[in-house]
N, C-alpha and C positions, 0 to 999 in steps of 0.2 A: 391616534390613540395607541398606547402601545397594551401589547397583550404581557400577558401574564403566566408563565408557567406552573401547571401544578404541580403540587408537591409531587404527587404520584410518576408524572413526567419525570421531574428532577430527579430523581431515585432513579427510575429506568435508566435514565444515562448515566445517571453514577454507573450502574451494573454494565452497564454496557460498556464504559470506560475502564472500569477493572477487568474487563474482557479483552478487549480492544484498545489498549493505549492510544493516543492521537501523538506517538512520535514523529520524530524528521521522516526516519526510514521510511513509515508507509503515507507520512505526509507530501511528501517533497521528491525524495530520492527515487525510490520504488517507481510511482507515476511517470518521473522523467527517464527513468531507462527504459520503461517497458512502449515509451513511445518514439525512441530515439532505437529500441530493437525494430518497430513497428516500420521504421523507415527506411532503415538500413540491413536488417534481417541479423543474424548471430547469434553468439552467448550474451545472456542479463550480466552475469558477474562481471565480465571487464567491464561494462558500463556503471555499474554499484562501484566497482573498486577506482572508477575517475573521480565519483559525484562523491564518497565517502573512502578520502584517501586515509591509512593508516588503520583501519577497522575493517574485518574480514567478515562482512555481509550472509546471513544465512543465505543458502541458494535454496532450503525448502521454501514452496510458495504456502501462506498462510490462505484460509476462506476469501480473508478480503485479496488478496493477492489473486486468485482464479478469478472472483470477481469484478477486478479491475481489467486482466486481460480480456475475458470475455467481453467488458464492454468496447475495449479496444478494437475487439476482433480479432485479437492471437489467442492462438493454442498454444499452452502451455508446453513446453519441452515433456517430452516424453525417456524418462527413464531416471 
């Protein structure tokens, strides 16, 4: 049986989605650097700047960005 969303649900993630885009960046890209830093240690940006060549990557971390590291287990660069 499949389930059914409510409208009320539907709207939440409308708003949540104008909050939070579901782009590549924090799709795809973000996730794979911060676990390819996880294993090898360094700076995020030259790994942003291999997986998104030609586009210069904010290096601010967003909310979801702290809390993907923290799920990781990294701490965020400090400064």
């Amino acid at each position: 049986m499949k389930s059914i969303m409510k409208p009320s649900e539907f709207a939440a993630w409308v708003d949540y989605y104008e909050l939070c885009p579901f782009d590549d960046m924090h799709r795809y890209h973000r996730p794979a650097a911060l676990i390819a830093q996880s294993m090898r240690g360094g700076e995020m940006q030259p790994l942003l700047e291999i997986l998104v060549p030609g586009e210069r990557p904010s290096s601010d971390y967003s909310d979801a960005d702290l809390k993907t590291m923290e799920a990781f287990g990294i701490k965020p660069p400090v400064g």
